[in-house]
Every structure is written in structure tokens, then in C-alpha cells.
N, C-alpha and C positions, 0 to 999 in steps of 0.2 A: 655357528656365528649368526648375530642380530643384523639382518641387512638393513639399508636404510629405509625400508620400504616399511621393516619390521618397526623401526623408529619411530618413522610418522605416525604411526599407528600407535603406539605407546606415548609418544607424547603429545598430540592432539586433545584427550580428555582433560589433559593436565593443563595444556593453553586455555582451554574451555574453562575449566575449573578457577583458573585464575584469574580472567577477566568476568569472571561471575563476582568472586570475592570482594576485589580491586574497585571494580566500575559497576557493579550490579546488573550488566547487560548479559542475560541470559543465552547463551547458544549451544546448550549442552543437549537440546532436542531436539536440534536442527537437524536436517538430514545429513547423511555424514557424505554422502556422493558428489551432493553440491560443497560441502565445508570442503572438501580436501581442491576440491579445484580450484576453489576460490583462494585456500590459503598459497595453495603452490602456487599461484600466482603470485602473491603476494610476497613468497620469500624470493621471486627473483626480479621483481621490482622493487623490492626495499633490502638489497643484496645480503640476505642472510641466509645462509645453509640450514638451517634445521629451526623445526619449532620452537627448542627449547633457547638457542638463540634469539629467537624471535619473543618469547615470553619473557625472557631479563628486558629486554630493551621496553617491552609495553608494561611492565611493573616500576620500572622506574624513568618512565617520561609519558606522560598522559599525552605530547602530542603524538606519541608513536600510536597512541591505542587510537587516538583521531583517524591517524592514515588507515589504521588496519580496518576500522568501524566504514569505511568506503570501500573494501574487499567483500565484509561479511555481509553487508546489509544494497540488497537490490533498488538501484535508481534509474533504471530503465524504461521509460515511458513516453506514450505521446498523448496529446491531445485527442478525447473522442479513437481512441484504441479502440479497434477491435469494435466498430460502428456500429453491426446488430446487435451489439445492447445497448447501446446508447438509447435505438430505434425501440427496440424491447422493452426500455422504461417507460418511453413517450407514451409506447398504445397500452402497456397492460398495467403499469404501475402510478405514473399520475391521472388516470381518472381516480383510483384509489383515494390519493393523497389531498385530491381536492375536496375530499369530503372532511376534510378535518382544517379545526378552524387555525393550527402553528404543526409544526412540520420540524422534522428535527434528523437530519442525514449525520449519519458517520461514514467518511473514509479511512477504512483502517491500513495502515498500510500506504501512507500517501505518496509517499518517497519525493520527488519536486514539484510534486503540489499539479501535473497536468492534465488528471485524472478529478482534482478537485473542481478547479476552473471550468472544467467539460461542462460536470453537474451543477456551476454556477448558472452556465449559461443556460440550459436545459432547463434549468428550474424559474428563469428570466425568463425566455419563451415562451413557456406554457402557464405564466401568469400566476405562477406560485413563489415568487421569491420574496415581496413582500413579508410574505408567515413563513418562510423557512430561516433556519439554523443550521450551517453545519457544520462540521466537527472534522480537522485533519489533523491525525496522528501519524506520526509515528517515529524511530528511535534513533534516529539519524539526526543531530540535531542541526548538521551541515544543508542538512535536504531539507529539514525545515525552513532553516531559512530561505533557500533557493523559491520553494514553495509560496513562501508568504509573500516575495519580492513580486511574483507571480510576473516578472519578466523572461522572454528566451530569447534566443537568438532569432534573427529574420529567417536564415539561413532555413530554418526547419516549418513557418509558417505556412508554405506551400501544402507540405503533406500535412496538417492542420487541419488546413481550410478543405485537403481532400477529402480526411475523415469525416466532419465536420458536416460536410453535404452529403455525403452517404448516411449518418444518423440520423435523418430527417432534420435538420437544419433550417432555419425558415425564415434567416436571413444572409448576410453575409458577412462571414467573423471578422472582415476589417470594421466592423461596427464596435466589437468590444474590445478594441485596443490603439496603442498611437504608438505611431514607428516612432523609433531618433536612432539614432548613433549605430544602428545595424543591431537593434533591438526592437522587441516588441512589448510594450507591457501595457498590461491589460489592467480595463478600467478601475475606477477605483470604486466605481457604486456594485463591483459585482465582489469585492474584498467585504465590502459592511454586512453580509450575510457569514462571514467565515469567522471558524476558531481553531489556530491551530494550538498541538501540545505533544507534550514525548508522551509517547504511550507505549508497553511493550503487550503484545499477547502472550507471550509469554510467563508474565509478573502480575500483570496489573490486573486491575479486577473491571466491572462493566461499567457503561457509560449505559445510562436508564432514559429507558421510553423513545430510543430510537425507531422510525418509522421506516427507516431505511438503512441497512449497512453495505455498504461494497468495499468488499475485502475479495481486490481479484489481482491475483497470481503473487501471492502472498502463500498459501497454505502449503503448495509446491517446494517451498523451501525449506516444511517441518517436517519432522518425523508422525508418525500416525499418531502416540500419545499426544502431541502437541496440536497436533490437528483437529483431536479430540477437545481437548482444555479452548481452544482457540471458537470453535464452533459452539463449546457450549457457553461461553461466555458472550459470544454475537447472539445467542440464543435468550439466555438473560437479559441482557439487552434491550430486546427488541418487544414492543409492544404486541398485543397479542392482535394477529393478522399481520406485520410487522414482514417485509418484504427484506431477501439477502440476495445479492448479484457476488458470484464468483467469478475467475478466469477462464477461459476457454477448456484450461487445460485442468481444471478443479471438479472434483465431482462429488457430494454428501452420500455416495452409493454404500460406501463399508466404512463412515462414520458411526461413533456411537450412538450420536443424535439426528441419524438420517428420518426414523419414525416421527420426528418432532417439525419437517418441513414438508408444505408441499410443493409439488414442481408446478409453476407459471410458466416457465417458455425453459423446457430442458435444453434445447440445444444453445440457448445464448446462456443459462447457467441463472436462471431468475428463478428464485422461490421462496414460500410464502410458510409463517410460521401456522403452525395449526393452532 
């Protein structure tokens, strides 16, 4: 007899398969350890027993595949995360950057946009915002938006402004934003350097002449070929000398294009194409 465990397992590739065909959103590479926890979640917050119940109802109502595209896809962030790299750009990556007369960042991977804001303000700081451009993607088109409004709650602005001075910081982040209604949203002259878009690493193909990519705790969620496609495309990408910042928890060591970068500051995960 097929237990249900045997189920899930058999009908998982087929969910995947079909929201590949349906919505073109790729997760057939994804890691499977993360996918299954995410979806069992998902079937007992959106009360259905089995995936294959779960796959009728996203085949035929796209706002179901909305609700499940906020199960599959990571929105978990804060502002200036994980502060020695923020620090780590300051000293080893924008003396770089000021030698070039425009400047062109991608965040891959943006999810609501508080990772993007960080590198707004870091790039305002250190007097490079005027010549920079930068680029937030990613597949979430919910998280886009969130992203672009480039408002959060007050609620969270405390540990903000923690992070914030811990990356070397050099003013103080009630400068880039105006409270009201138990929100915060931030400035709008630090929006006129942004571009956001759906982008999948999975599908899509490179964005050219990037000077900088951070794609961090993004890769943690693919399987190793995807890892691979995903690195070598930030690879193309990126101009030559052309700097990558990963997650803490990300590392190019048994990638296929580990030979193609060099390490700038291993332990905050900064390195530099060759």
C-alpha cells in the first residue's frame, strides 16, 4: 500500500510541473527539503489534504496560485541584515566603484525590497548615488510591490536603525524616511536611482554590465544544478572585476563556476570576478 508520505512524493513533481506549464514560474529545481515544508504548510493553511487537491484548485483559479506563490517564494528580511556586509562593501567594494564614471547594482532576489533600500542608502553615503542604477528583481510580484512602496511598519524600524549602525552607518536612518500612521516610508530621492522587474533565475536570462550583484540567501533554496545556471548567469552579468555578495549561509566552494571568482572578504561572502 502507497502511504501518504509515498503521495506527496509522487505528486509534488506533478504540482511543480504544472505550475511551470500554467504560470511559467519555475520550481522544479528548487530544493526539495525546503519545497515540501513549505507546501505542507500550505496545504493546512489553505485546508486541502493532498497536493493533488491543491494542483485542481491552482489550475483553475490563478488567485489560488497568488496565495501558494507567498508559500514558495522567500520574503523574509530586514534592513542592513546581517550588517558585516553591508560594512564589507563600504571598505573593500566602493573604493572600487568610484572609479567608474555610472554604476549599475542588481539585487537578485529582492523579495520587499529591504535589502534594496539598505544599498540605496549606502550608495547615498558614500557619494556614489548620483552615477548609480539599480535593479530589483524578483518573482514575487506581491513582494514587488511591497518593495517599490518602499514603506514598513514602525514597529520593525528599531532593529533597522540597529542594523544600520552596526554597518557603518554615518548618519541616522530617521534621515531617509517620514513616519505617519505607524509607518515608515522612505524617501523618495532614494526611489529615483531604483528599477524594479520580475525576473526569475531560474528562466531568465542576464542583466549586462553589472558592477555589483547581491544575490544573498536566495541560492539556499535551489538545488545544486540550479545553483549552478543561477551563478553562471550573475557571472555573465557582471562586468569583468565585477563584484557578487552572497548569504551568510551561501558559499561558491563546489559550484561549477567557483574558478571564475575571487574571494574579497570570505567570511561576509564578497567576491570578485576574475
Amino acid at each position: 500500500m502507497v502511504t501518504a508520505s509515498e503521495d506527496f512524493e509522487i505528486e509534488l513533481p506533478l504540482l511543480l510541473e504544472a505550475i511551470y506549464r500554467k504560470y511559467h514560474h519555475d520550481f522544479r529545481s528548487y530544493s526539495l527539503a525546503s519545497l515540501r515544508r513549505r507546501l505542507t504548510l500550505a496545504l493546512g493553511d489553505m485546508r486541502v489534504e493532498t497536493l493533488s487537491q491543491l494542483q485542481d484548485r491552482v489550475l483553475r483559479d490563478e488567485g489560488v496560485f497568488a496565495r501558494l506563490l507567498q508559500y514558495l517564494t522567500v520574503q523574509v528580511s530586514d534592513m542592513f541584515r546581517d550588517p558585516e556586509y553591508f560594512r564589507a562593501l563600504r571598505e573593500h567594494v566602493v573604493p572600487v566603484l568610484h572609479t567608474y564614471p555610472s554604476i549599475k547594482v542588481w539585487v537578485a532576489g529582492c523579495a520587499t525590497g529591504e535589502e534594496v533600500w539598505s544599498l540605496a542608502i549606502l550608495f547615498e553615503e558614500s557619494g556614489l548615488a548620483d552615477r548609480t542604477l539599480l535593479y530589483a528583481t524578483d518573482i514575487n510580484p506581491d513582494a514587488l510591490r511591497v518593495a517599490q512602496s518602499a514603506v514598513y511598519s514602525l514597529d520593525r524600524i528599531a532593529g533597522f536603525e540597529k542594523n544600520y549602525l552596526a554597518s557603518g552607518g554615518t548618519r541616522a536612518l530617521a534621515d531617509y524616511y517620514h513616519a505617519a500612521y505607524g509607518n515608515a516610508s522612505f524617501a523618495r530621492s532614494l526611489r529615483t536611482q531604483v528599477m524594479f522587474a520580475d525576473h526569475s533565475l531560474a528562466t531568465d536570462s542576464v542583466f549586462s554590465e553589472m558592477h555589483l550583484v547581491s544575490c544573498r540567501n536566495v541560492l539556499i533554496y535551489f538545488n545544486r544544478g540550479l545553483q549552478d545556471r543561477a551563478i553562471g548567469l550573475i557571472h555573465d552579468s557582471l562586468v569583468r572585476r565585477g563584484f557578487l555578495g552572497l548569504g551568510s549561509k551561501e558559499s561558491l566552494r563546489f559550484c561549477a563556476h567557483a574558478d571564475a571568482f575571487g574571494e574579497v572578504d570570505a567570511t561576509q561572502r564578497v567576491f570578485q570576478k576574475r
